[in-house]
N, C-alpha and C positions, 0 to 999 in steps of 0.2 A: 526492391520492395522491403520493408522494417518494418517492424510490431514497434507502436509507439503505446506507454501504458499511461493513460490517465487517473490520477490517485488524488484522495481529498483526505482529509488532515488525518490523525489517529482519532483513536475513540468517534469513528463517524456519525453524524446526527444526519437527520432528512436532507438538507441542502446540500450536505459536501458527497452524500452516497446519488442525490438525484441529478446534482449538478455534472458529475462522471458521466455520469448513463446520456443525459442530453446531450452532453460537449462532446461526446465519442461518437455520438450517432451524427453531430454536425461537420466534424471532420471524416467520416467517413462518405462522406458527400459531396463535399467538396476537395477530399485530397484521395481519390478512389487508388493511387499509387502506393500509400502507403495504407496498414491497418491500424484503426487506435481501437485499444481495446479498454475498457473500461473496470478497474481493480478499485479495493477496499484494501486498505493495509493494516486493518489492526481486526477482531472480532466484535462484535457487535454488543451492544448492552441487550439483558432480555425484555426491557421493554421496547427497542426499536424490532426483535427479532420475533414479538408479539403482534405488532403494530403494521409491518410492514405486508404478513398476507391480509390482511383488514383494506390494507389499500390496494390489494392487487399490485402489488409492487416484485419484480423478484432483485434483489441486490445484486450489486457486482459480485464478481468471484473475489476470495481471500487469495492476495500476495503477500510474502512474509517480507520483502527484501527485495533492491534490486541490485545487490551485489553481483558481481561476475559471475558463473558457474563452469564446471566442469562441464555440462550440458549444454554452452553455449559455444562451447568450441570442438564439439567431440564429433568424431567421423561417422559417417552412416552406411558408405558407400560399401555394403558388404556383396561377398558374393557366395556361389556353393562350392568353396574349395574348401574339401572333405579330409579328413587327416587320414586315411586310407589311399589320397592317390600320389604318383610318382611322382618325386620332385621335378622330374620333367614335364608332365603335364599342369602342374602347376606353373610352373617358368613359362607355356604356353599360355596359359589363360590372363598371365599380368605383365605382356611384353608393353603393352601401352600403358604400364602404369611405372611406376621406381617408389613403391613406399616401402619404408623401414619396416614397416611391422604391420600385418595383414590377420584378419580374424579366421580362424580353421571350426568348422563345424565338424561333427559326427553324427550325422543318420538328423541332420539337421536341426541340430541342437551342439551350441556352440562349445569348442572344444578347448581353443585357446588361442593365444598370438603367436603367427610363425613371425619372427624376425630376421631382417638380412643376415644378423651376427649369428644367425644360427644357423644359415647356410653359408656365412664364409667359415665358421667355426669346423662343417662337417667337409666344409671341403678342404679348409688347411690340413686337418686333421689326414687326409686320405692320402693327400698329398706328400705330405709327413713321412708318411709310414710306407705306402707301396709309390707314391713316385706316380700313378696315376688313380683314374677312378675307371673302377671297373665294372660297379652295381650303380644304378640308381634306387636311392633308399623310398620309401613310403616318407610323406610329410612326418606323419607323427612320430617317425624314428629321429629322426634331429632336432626336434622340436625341446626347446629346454626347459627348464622349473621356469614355473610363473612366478609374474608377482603379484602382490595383493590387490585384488581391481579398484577402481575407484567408483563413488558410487555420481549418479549424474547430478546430482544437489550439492554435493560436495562444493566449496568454494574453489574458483579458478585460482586464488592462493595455494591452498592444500593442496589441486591437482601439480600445480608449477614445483611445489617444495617435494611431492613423491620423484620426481625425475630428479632435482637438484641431489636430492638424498640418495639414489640406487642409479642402477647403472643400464636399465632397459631403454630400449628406442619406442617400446610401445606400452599400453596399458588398457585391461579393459575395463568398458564402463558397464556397470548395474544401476539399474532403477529396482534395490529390492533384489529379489533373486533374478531377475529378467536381465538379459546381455539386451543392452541397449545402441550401445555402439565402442568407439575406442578414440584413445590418444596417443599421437605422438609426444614426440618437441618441440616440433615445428608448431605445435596449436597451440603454444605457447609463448609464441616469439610476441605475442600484439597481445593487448589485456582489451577486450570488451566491454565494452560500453551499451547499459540501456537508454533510451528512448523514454522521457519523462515531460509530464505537462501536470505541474500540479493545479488542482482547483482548488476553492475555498480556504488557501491558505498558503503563506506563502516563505514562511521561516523553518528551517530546517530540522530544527526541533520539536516540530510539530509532524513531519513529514516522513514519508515511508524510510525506513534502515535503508543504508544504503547511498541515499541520494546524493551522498554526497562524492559518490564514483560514478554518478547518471551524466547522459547529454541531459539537461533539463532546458525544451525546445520553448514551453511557453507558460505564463504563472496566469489564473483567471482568477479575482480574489474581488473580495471585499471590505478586507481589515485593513490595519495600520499595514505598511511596508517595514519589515526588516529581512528584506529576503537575504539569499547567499550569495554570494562571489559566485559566476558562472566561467568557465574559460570560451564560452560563444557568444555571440549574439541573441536574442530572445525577445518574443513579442511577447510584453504585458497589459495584462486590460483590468488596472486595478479601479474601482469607481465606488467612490461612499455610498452605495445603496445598503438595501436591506437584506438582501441575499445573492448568493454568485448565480443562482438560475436565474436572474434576471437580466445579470450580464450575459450569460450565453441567450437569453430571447434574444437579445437586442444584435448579436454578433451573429444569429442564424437572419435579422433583417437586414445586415448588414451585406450579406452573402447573397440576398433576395429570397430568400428560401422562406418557406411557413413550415413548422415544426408539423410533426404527423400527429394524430389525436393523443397516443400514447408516449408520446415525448412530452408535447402539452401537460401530460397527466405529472408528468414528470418534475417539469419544471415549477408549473401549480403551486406542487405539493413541497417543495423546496422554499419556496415564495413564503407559501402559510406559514409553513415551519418555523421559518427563521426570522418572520416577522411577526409571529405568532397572531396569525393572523388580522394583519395589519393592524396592529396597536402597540407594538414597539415603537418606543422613540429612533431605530434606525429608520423605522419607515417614509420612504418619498412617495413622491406624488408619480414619479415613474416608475415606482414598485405596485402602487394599486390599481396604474393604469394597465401594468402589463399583466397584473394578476387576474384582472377584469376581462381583459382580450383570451387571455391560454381557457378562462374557465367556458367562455362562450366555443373556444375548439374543438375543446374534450365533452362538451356538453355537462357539466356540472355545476350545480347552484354554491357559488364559492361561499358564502357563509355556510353552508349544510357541511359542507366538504371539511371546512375549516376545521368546525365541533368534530366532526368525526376523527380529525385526525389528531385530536388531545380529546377523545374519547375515551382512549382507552390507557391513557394516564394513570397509571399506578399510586395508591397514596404509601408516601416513604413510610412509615412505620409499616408496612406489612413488607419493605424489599430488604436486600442484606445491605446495609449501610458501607461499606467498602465499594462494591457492583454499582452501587447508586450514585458514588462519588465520581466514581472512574469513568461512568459513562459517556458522562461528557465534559472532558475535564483536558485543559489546558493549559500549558508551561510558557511562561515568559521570563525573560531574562532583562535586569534595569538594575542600573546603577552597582552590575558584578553581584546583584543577588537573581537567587530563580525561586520563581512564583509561581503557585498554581493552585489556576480558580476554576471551579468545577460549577454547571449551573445545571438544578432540575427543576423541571417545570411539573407543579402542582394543580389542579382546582380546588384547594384549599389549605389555609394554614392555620386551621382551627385546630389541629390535633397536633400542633409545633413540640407542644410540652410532652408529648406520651414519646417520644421519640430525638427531641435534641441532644440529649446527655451522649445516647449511643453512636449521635451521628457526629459529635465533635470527638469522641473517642476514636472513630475511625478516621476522621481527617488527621489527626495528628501520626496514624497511624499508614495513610497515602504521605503524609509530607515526608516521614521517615526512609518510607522508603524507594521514593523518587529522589531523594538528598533534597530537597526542599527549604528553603529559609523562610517560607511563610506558604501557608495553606488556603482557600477560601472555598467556602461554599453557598451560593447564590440559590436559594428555595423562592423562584416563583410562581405568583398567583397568577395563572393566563385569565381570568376571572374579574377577579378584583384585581388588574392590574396593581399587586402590591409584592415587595420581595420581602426578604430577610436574608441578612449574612450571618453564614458561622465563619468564624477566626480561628485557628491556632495562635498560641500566645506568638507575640510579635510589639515589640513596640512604638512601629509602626501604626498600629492598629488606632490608636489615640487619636492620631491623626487626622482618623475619618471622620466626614462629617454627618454620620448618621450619629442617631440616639441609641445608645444602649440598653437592652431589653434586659440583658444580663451578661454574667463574665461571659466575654467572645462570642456574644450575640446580640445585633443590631438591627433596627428595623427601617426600612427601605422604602417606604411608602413612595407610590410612581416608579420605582427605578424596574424595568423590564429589562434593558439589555447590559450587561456582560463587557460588550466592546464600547459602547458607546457613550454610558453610563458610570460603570462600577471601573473599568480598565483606567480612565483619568485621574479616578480620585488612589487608587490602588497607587500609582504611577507618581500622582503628587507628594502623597501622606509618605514616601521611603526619598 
């Protein structure tokens, strides 16, 4: 049985945190062998972290990474060998075992690692000197200097290069001050591997640290393709809809299954989101249909639901213009430059003026320091279906075929989505 982690792209929006949560609970039902568990890899903006108890939503847990750890390879299997008792009674208790280095407690609080070398050490030693052994010592009398433990976050690198560098057979592990378990070298002979299904997106630069030392088992999206090199096999279910919770409906009828009320709620709210509630130009007709069916599940009147869930939309001039860029904000890579376009959604852009100066100061000041070659930021009306872009200078920028309002700022009339709108001309104009 394996922990399989389902993650959606950084800076998570409703689709890629709701998409997790339904696809985890589809696979846990139909693959009851394995567990998928459903993560967020980056922190949250405060207006999704505002928004979310309003929906009765609770998010995935925060994972930083799914690099190897120390913690994925480290022993548990302890026992109550006490550093007070005879080395013969300990030679008793671990005749069915042969490990190099074994954890010693006192008074049930861990004391430290006895190693083989420390009892071939005390017994050359006696051998040495009188030619036979004539005491049996207490554990903790042979027992030698430690070394510094390793902590269980620690990366499975750092664990492998403390053995490479000293000379111990064993090491112990902390979570913090707590003895959590130990390593040899042996637990280092094979490098581990996580368990990865990304959703709502599906390039690696977008994707949780790490991924790129993951199994990644399966990609559920709805953007362009540039995914990564995989060294396996992998099912992907990429489809031009309007949101990836609507690939995972369609993959729980696939399976014959109907989502529960609160998965429904789930997917719903992914749907709206990401189609803002159906009036994005990504939107199909098998996006309203399925939005139309989860809302009659969950028992909710999907236009009420919709407004509610850009209800509680913040207006940019009252948020910190960095936080508001970042929140939902996205790296592409074209033509050996890297891009990145950030999109917040407003119900209005009447107060554009009290607040654009600060918010192109801050773009220029995300492109910096992502190393950036061009910056964007996409302010739309869910409302008045209307956008506007800021720019960072770019000469590129010409290009596009919006009207300019002023330096590095354009206006967008009709243009709502991001990918399917603004991403081609982005894409042409370099």
């Amino acid at each position: 049985m394996a922990d399989v982690y389902i993650t959606g792209h950084r800076n998570p929006d409703l689709d890629s945190l709701c998409s997790a949560l339904a696809y985890a609970d589809l696979k846990n039902l139909i693959d009851p062998e394995n567990t998928y568990i459903p993560v967020r890899c980056s922190h949250m903006g405060e207006d999704l972290k505002e928004l979310l108890p309003v929906l009765d939503i609770e998010p995935p847990p925060y994972m930083r990474n799914v690099y190897p750890k120390v913690s994925d390879v480290m022993l548990t299997d302890v026992s109550d060998a006490e550093a007070d008792m005879l080395l013969s009674e300990y030679a008793k208790m671990i005749t069915e075992r042969t490990p190099s280095a074994f954890p010693i407690f006192e008074n049930g609080k861990f004391y430290g690692l006895l190693s083989i070398d420390d009892i071939s050490a005390w017994t050359m030693k006696n051998l040495a000197e009188a030619g036979e052994i004539t005491e049996i010592p207490k554990v903790r009398d042979i027992m030698r200097e430690q070394a510094k433990p390793l902590q269980a976050e620690d990366l499975f690198e750092e664990g492998r290069n403390a053995f490479l560098n000293g000379s111990k057979r064993g090491l112990a592990v902390f979570s913090g001050e707590e003895f959590v378990g130990y390593v040899t070298r042996r637990c280092f002979l094979t490098t581990p591997k996580y368990n990865v299904i990304l959703v709502d997106h599906n390039e690696m630069s977008q994707s949780i640290k790490g991924v790129e030392s993951a199994n990644i088992l399966e990609i559920i999206d709805h953007h362009r393709l540039n995914a990564m090199k995989t060294s396996i096999p992998l099912f992907i279910d990429a489809e031009p809809l309007g949101s990836t919770c609507t690939i995972v409906y369609q993959l729980f009828l696939r399976n014959g299954l109907r989502p529960s009320a609160k998965t429904a709620k789930f997917l719903l709210t992914g749907i709206l989101s990401d189609t803002l509630i159906l009036k994005s130009p990504t939107t199909t007709q098998t996006d309203i249909g399925v939005a139309y069916a989860l809302a009659a599940m969950c028992r909710l009147n999907l236009e009420e639901y919709g407004r509610k869930i850009f209800s509680t939309i913040e207006g940019l001039k009252s948020r910190e213009p960095a936080a508001a860029i970042s929140s939902d904000f996205k790296i592409y890579s074209e033509k050996n430059r890297k891009i990145g376009i950030g999109q917040c959604e407003v119900t209005t852009l009447k107060d554009l003026d009290e607040y654009r100066e600060l918010y192109l100061e801050a773009l220029n000041e995300v492109k910096t320091r992502n190393g950036l070659d061009w910056a964007l930021l996409m302010i739309t009306d869910v409302i008045s279906e209307h956008s506007v872009l800021l720019s960072t200078d770019c000469h590129a920028e010409k290009q596009l075929p919006y009207s300019e309002l002023s330096d590095h700022v354009f206006d967008m009339p009709g243009v709502m989505s991001r990918k399917k709108q603004l991403l081609p001309e982005i894409i042409n104009s370099i």
